[in-house]
LOGULUM-266786 format. One record per residue (C-alpha): residue in three letters; x negated, z, y negated. Coordinates in pm, whole numbers, plus 50000, padded with zeros to 5 digits. Example, Ala and Ser with C-alpha at 12.3 -4.5 7.8 and 13.67 -1.06 7.14 Angstrom:
# LOGULUM-266786
ALA487705078050450SER486335071450106
//
This chain:
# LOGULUM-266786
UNK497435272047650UNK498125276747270UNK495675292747096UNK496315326746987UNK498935336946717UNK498065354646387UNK500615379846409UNK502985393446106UNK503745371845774UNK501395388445478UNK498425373145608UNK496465356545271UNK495345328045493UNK498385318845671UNK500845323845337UNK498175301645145UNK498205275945456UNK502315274245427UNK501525265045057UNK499165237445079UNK501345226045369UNK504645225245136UNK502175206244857UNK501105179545169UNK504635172745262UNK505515169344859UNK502565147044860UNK503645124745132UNK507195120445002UNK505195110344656UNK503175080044895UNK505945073245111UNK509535073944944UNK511255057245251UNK512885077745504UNK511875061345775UNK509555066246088UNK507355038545953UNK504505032845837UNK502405065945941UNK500525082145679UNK496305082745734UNK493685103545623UNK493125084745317UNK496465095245206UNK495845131545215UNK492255134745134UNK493315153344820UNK495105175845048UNK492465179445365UNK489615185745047UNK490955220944947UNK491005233045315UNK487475249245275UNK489345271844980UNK491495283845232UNK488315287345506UNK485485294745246UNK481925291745400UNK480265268745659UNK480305296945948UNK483605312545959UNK485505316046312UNK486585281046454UNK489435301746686UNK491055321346404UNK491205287146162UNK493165269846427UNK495415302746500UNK495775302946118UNK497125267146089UNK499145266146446UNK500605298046313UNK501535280245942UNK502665250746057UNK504875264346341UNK506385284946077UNK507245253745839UNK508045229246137UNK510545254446250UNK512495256445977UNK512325222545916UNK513935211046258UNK516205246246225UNK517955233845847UNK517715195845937UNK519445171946118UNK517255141246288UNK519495119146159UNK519655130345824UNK517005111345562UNK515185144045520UNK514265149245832UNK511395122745734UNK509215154945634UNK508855163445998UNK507515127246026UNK504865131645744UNK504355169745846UNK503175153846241UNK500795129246075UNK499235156045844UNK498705173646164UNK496885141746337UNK494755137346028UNK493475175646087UNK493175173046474UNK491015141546458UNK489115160446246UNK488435187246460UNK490305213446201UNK493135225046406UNK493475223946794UNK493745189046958UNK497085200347131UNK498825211446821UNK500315179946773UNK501875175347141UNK502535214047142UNK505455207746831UNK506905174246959UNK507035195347307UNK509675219647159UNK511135193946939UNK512265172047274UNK513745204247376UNK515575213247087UNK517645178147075UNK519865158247252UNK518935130447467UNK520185101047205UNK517885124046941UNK514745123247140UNK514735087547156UNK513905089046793UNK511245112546883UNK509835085447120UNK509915060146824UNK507555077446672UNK505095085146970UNK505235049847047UNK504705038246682UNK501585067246635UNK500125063547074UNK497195046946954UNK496055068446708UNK497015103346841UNK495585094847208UNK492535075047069UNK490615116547065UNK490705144747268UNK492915131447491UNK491885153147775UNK492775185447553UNK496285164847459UNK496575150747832UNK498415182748016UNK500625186647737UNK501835152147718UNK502435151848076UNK504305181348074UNK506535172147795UNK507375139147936UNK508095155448272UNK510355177848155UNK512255150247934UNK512285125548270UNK514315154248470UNK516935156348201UNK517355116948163UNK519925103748444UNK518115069848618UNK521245050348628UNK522225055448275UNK519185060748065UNK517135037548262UNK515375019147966UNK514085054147831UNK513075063148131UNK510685036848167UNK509695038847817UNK508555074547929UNK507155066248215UNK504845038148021UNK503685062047738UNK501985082247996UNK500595057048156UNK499605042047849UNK497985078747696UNK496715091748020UNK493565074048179UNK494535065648572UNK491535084848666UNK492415115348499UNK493005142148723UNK495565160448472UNK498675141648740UNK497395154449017UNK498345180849268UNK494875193249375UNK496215225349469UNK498765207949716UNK501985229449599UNK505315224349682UNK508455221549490UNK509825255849692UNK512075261249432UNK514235230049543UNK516035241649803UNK519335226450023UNK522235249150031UNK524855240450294UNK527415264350502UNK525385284150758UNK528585292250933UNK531635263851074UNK534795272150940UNK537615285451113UNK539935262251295UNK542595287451140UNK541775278650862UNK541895243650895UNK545275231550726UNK547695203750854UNK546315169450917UNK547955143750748UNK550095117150986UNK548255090251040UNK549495053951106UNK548285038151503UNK548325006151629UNK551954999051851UNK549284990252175UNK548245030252129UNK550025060452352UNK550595092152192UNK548105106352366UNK545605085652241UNK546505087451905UNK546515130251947UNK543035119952035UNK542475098251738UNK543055125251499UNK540945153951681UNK539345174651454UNK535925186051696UNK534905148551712UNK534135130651356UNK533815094451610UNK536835086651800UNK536365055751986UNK539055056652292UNK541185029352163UNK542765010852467UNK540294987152646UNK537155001952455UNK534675023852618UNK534135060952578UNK530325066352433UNK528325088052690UNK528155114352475UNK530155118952156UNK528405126251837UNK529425164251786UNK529465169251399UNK530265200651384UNK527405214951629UNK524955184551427UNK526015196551065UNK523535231251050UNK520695216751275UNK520795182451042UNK520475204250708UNK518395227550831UNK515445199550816UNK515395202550401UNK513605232450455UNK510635215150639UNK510885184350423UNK510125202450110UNK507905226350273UNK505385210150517UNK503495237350559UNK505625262150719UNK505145235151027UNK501655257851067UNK503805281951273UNK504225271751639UNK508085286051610UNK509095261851315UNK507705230951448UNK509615234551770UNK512655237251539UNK511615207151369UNK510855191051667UNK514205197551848UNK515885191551491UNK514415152151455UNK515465145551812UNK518595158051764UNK518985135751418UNK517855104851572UNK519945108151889UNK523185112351669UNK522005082751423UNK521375057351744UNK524925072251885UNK526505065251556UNK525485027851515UNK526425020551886UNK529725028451797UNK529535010451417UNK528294980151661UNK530744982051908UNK533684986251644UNK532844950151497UNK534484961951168UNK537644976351345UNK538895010351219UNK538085022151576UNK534775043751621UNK534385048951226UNK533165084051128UNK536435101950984UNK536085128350778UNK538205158750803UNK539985182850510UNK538725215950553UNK539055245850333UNK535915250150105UNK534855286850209UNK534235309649962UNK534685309449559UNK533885280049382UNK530115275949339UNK528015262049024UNK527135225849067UNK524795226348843UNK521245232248905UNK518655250448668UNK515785227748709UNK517985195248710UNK517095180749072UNK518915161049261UNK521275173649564UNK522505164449854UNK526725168649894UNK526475191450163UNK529825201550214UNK531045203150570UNK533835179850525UNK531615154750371UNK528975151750616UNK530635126750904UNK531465101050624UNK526965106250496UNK525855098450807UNK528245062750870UNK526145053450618UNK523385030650703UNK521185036750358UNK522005075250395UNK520595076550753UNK517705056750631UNK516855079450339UNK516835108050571UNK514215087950806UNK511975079550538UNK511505116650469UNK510895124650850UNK509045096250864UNK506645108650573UNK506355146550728UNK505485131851051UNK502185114150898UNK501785143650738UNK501345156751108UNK499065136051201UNK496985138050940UNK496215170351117UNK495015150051447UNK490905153651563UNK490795116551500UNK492375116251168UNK489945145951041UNK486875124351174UNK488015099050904UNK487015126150634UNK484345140650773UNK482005129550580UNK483445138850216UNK480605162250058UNK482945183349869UNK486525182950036UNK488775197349854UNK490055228550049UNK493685228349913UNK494685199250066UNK492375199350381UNK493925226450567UNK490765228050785UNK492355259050979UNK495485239351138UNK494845215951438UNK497735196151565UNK497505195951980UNK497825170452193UNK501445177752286UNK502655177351934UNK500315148051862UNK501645127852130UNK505585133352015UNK504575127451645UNK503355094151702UNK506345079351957UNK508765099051754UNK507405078851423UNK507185050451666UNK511075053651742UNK511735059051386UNK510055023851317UNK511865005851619UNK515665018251446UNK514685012351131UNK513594978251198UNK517114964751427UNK519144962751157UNK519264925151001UNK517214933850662UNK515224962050867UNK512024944650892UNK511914939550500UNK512904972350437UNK510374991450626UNK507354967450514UNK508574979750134UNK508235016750262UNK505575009550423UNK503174994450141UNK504315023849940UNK503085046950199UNK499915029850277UNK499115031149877UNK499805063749875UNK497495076950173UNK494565059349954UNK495915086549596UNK495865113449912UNK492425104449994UNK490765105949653UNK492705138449599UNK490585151049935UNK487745136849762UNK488335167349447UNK489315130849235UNK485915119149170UNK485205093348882UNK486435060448903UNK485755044648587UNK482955021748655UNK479765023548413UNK479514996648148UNK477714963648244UNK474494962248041UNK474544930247826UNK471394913148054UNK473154920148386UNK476294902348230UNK474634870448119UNK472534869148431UNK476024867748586UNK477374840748376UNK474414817448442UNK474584822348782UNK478804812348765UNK477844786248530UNK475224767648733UNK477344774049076UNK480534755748857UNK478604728648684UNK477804694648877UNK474484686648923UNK475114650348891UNK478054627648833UNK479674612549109UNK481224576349088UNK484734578049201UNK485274576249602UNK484684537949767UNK484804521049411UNK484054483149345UNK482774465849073UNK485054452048797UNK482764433148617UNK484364399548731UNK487514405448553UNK485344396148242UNK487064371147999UNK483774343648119UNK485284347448455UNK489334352648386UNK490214319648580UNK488744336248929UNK489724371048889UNK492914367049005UNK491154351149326UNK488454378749356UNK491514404149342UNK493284389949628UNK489954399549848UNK490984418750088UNK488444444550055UNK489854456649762UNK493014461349852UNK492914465950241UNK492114502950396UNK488854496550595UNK488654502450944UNK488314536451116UNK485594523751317UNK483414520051029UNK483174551850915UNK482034559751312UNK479034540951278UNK478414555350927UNK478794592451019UNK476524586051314UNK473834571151094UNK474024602250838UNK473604623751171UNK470464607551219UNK469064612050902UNK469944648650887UNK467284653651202UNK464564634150987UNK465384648950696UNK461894657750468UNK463314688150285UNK466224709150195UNK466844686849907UNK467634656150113UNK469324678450402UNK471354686450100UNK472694649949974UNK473034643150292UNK475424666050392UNK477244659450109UNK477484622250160UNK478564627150525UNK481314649850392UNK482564621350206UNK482554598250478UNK484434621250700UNK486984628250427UNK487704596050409UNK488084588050804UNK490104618450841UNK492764603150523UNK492824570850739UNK493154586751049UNK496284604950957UNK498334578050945UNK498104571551328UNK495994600751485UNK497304630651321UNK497194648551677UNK494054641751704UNK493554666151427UNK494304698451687UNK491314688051885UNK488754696051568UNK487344724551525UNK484814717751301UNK484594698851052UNK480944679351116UNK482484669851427UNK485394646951382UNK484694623451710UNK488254630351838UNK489704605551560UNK487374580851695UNK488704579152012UNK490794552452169UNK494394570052226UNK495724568252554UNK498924559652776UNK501244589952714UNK500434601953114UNK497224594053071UNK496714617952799UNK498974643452922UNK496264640453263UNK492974643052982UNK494414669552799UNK495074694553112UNK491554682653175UNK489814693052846UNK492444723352749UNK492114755252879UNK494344777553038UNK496354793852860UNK497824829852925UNK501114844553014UNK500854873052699UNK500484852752413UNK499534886752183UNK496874886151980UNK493834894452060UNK491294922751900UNK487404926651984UNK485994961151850UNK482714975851905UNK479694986051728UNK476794958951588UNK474894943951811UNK477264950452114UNK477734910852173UNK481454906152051UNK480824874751908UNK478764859152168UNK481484872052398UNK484074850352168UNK482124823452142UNK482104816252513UNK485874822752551UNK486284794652317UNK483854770652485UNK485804776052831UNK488964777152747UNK489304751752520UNK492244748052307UNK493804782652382UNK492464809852119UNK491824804451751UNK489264827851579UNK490264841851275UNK487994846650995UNK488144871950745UNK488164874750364UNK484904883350154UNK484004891149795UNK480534885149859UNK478514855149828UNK477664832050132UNK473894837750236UNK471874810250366UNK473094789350666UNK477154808350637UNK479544779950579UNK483114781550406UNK485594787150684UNK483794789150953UNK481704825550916UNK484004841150633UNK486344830550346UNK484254838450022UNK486544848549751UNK486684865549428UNK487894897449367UNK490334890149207UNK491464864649477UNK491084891249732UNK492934914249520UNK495834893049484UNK495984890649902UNK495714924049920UNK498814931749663UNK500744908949817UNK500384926250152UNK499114900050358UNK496024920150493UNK496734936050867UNK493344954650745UNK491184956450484UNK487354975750444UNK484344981750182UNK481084982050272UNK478614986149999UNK480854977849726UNK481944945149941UNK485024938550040UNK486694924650365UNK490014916250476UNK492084901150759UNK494644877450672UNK497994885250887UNK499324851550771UNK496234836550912UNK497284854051273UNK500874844051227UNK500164804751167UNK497814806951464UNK500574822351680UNK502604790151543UNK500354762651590UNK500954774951986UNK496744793052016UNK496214829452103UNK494144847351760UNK491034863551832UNK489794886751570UNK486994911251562UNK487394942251400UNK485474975451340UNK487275007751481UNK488455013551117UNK489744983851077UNK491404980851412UNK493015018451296UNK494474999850993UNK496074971451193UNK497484996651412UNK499285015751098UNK500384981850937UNK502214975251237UNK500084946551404UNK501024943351760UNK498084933051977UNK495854936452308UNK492804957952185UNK489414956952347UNK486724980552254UNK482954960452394UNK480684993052439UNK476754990152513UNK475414998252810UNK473665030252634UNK472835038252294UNK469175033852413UNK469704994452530UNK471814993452204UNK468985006051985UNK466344981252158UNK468574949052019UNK469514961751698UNK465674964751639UNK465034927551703UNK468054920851411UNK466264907651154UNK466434921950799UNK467414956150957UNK465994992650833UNK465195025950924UNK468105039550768UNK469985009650854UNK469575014551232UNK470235050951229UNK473595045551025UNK474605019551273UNK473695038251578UNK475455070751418UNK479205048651419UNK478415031851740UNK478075069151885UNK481495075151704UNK483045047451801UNK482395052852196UNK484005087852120UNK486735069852049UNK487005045552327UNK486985077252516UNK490335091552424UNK492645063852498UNK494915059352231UNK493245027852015UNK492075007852313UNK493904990652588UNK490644988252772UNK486674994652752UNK484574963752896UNK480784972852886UNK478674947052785UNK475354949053031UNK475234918853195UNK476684892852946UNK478434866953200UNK479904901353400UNK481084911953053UNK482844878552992UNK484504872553322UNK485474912853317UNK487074899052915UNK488964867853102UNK489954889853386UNK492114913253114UNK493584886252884UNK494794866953218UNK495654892753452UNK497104923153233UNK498994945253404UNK502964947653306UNK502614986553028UNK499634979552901UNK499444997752587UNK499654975452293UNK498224985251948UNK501645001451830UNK501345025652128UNK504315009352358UNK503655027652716UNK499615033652823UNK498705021253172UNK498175046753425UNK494805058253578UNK495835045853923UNK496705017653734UNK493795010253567UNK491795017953889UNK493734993354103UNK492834969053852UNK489034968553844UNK489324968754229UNK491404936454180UNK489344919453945UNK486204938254124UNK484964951753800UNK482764981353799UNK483524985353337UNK485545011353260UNK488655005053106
//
């Protein structure tokens, strides 16, 4: 708020403020003759000015408040007539220039409010025309720096509102440029973490509301229709059907079938409309009586949108089955199009509203905004409240902690957002279009969730300068090489020496040094470096070792290629390469050996997810579905910003990355999921899924229930099973013997594990619950679902859920006693 005016004119203070004002801008024009924006005017230039303001405010103690009322009031009074007698693009109108930089100089020096500044260019955007206030923005953009650089949380509300107000009177098709040159001076002068953007009291824009006729007009009213030309194949009748005015579809050309159930525009047009209300006002869905209108309202919408693109499909491009608008008589006096707060509006004129909805990106837009209430729904679910549970200090405006959304409504929120998906999707760019709306709404539940937080701090403290070079040693002595390597299987050239010239040419015809060697060589080789590694003295030789049998196997793997590349699919790691070495078969005699080694492979070729708590057994579980069934799954492993601890190998326990690595994944959407855990972060790769799905294997990946909720709201279609102890007892007794494990690590682990077998509980994240007491029960209970799943099982985007008597019939099959 501005600070409080001095009122009336014959105040000695303010008339001898307007005075040394009048002197500054005389000054200025003295420094700076040019009547240009640039260059800005600095303190130095009116320190003969800014040292008679204590003449004006005699004595060290005098009120702070009424100085700054004193000069707002002053300058307001010259800036004012300034803007009121000149023209922006007149020369003079450089004093409002210097007069703005006079005011900087005295609000960095803490002599007139912060705001002052952004309070006059406020009104001066609103006193000019759009091609005017770009001028204004020259000079923000030429002075951001140096008016942001203090106070800008005292500055930050005003510039935000300033800019606001500018962006709704710009138009986004033609004054695109300015609008983003708005959009990035606020971005640029506003921190991201300050909270001045922010909605924390969860309004509404109310005010923006959809006006549309309440009431269908009279068919007396309705004037002649206009002839219209039919095809010579048509009857009359048919083409007195063509032009009916109660159907906006026609589609009873000769030889075409009759939709089930025409699309009834007339009877859609209020209930369609009607749905504004609850878009821009979420929370009047509180009130049992307006969801059911909503609910009935969506169902309606979506039935007429999947009625109206069977008959755009049908059609093929024919003018048969096209929405047809009508001419109708606008009721009532013409209305103002224009709208005081410059939003956008629908055309919601009766006449209009068959020809909206043949429109593919129309009927989309309208989704999107269902699409967006409906999480908002859901957001209301038990399980979506356990997700924020533990905030300390929720903030209460957003929470709604009073409204619970029941099982009912819960249930039709998620298939009707499920159906939304599934039409959204069918169309030929579908699939790209929804991902894009669906990254933006996945960024946008993380802004929600640090608004629920009350917008805590996330500017990190600065690094202290001994943590930093600790840091860079540590990079440094990871990057550097420890000892130079000779290039890879290089011989001697010291023959080629001018003594020996006449047998070089000889020695370089040796075979060896031209010739690949022989695959079986390296055999022997890598078999010898095994060896060694089991008599190895220390960690030091385990070390070179390792490294030198890397080398060897890189090397047998390049020769290998040429003739055993499918080979290749038979490694799986990396120290064991004996596959190459193999002699290759007959073509029936390896089809016979590999049915012998592979495994069998299932009829549902879906991925495959393993949640449960630590310590449950998932990846011993894993680990011996691999080992039997050879060949069939693929385990993938996730993404890591932390560093590899002793014994954890590059590909094979996790992919250690940067952050900024894993933020570059992460941007481009290729996580299915993604987690923190003690400032760590972890990600699936989906691309890592799909190539596995390629390469012809079944993915296996193990998840936590969070992350398994993630996958499920990217999308991710998998079978999920949830491995539960046998009791949080028998659970606690093998976390204990973890190593490395605390007090208040075992209590946090045993707190999610009891969370996470709430979960299981309810049915709608898992397809099925195997407990894990007896370990080769668990597994053969594990094979039993991936080989023998019934036809509904409920996949992880929710398509049909098995059944009890389902279920039951089959454990009794696969005589398991597990729940699932």
């Amino acid at each position: 708020m501005p600070s409080a005016r001095t009122s009336g004119r014959n105040v000695p203070q303010v008339d001898a403020f307007v005075d040394l004002l009048k002197e500054s801008m005389n000054h200025a024009q003295s420094i700076k003759p040019v009547a240009t924006i640039e260059p800005p005017l600095t303190k130095s230039d009116f320190e003969p000015i800014t040292a008679r303001l204590p003449t004006i405010f005699p004595g060290a103690s005098h009120d702070k408040s009424r100085q700054w009322a004193v000069i707002e009031t002053a300058a307001r009074d010259v800036f004012s007539n300034m803007i009121a007698s000149t023209s922006i693009v007149s020369p003079e109108f450089v004093q409002v220039w210097n007069l703005l930089d006079f005011l900087s100089v005295l609000s960095d020096g803490g002599q007139c409010d912060p705001a002052l500044l952004f309070w006059l260019v406020e009104e001066l955007l609103d006193s000019q025309t759009v091609d005017a206030c770009r001028n204004v923005f020259d000079f923000l953009e030429s002075r951001r720096e140096r008016i942001t650089a203090k106070n800008v949380k005292q500055k930050a509300l005003v510039i935000l509102r300033s800019c606001n107000d500018l962006l709704r009177r710009l138009s986004r098709a033609e004054d695109a440029a300015f609008c983003g040159r708005v959009y990035i001076f606020m971005f640029q002068s506003i921190p991201p973490g300050d909270r001045s953007s922010v909605n924390l009291r969860g309004e509404y824009h109310v005010e923006n509301e959809t006006i549309f006729e309440e009431t269908a007009t009279s068919s007396q009213d309705t004037p002649d229709k206009m002839d219209v030309d039919t095809s010579a194949g048509l009857e009359k009748s048919d083409a007195k059907e063509t032009k009916s005015t109660t159907k906006a579809v026609s589609s009873d050309a000769k030889n075409k079938p009759a939709p089930e159930k025409p699309l009834d525009t007339d009877a859609l047009y209020p209930i369609f409309w009607s749905l504004q209300r609850f878009f821009s006002q979420p929370t009047t869905l509180f009130d049992a009586t307006q969801l059911t209108k909503f609910k009935s309202g969506v169902e309606a919408t979506m039935s007429a949108f999947e009625t109206v693109e069977k008959i755009q499909k049908s059609s093929k491009g024919s003018d048969e089955g096209k929405v047809v608008p009508q001419k109708r008589k606008s009721s009532g006096e013409d209305e103002d199009l224009r709208s005081s707060n410059n939003n956008p509006k629908y055309l919601t004129g009766r006449e209009l509203f068959a020809l909206e909805i043949s429109d593919l990106y129309f009927r989309r837009h309208i989704l999107i905004q269902a699409f967006i209430v409906l999480d908002f729904l859901l957001s209301l679910t038990p399980q979506a409240r356990a997700k924020i549970a533990n905030v300390a200090t929720p903030n209460k405006s957003v929470v709604y902690s009073d409204q619970n959304l029941g099982g009912e409504d819960a249930q039709w929120a998620k298939a009707m957002k499920e159906r939304i998906m599934t039409y959204i999707q069918a169309e030929s760019d579908g699939y790209f279009f929804f991902r894009v709306v669906e990254s933006v709404i996945s960024r946008d539940k993380n802004w929600v969730r640090w608004k629920v937080e009350a917008c805590p701090l996330i500017e990190r403290p600065p690094v202290f300068p001994e943590v930093f070079n600790e840091a860079r040693a540590n990079a440094k002595r990871r990057a550097t090489s420890k000892r130079s390597k000779p290039p890879m299987g290089s011989l001697p050239l010291g023959f080629m020496s001018v003594e020996q010239s006449d047998l070089a040419m000889e020695k370089l015809k040796d075979p060896a040094r031209w010739k690949l060697p022989d695959l079986a060589v390296f055999k022997d080789k890598i078999a010898n470096d095994d060896l060694d590694l089991d008599f190895a003295k220390d960690e030091k030789e385990k070390s070179e070792l390792i490294e030198a049998k890397a080398s060897k196997t890189w090397r047998a793997l390049r020769i290998a290629r040429r003739s055993r590349l499918a080979t290749f699919d038979k490694i799986d790691d990396w120290q064991k390469v004996d596959a190459i070495f193999r002699d290759q078969p007959d073509d029936e005699e390896a089809e016979e050996e590999t049915a012998g080694d592979s495994g069998r492979r299932p009829e549902q070729r879906k991925p495959i997810i393993l949640s449960g708590s630590s310590g449950v057994g998932k990846s011993t579980l894993v680990s011996m579905l691999m080992e039997r069934q050879k060949g069939v799954f693929g385990k993938i492993i996730q993404h890591t910003t932390r560093s590899p601890k002793d014994g954890e190998v590059e590909g094979q326990d996790f992919h250690f990355v940067d952050s900024k690595e894993f933020n570059t994944i992460r941007d481009g959407d290729y996580f299915l999921e993604f987690t923190e855990r003690d400032e760590v972060h972890f990600g699936t790769n989906r691309k890592s899924a799909d190539a596995m799905v390629e390469s012809g294997k079944v993915p296996i990946i193990q998840l936590s229930r969070e992350g398994t909720q993630m996958a499920k709201e990217n999308g991710f279609s998998a079978r999920v099973i949830f491995i539960a102890p046998p009791s949080l007892d028998e659970l606690q007794a093998r976390l204990k013997k973890a190593e490395g494990l605390t007090e208040e690590g075992l209590q946090s682990s045993l707190k999610a594990a009891e969370a996470d077998i709430e979960q299981s509980k309810s049915g709608d994240l898992y397809d099925t619950v195997i407990t894990n007491d007896d370990l080769e029960e668990a597994y053969k209970a594990l094979e039993a679902f991936i080989y023998e799943t019934p036809q509904g099982a409920n996949d992880i985007n929710g398509n049909g859920v098995s059944s009890e008597e389902d279920v039951a019939m089959k454990d009794e099959a696969n005589g398991e006693g597990n729940p699932s």
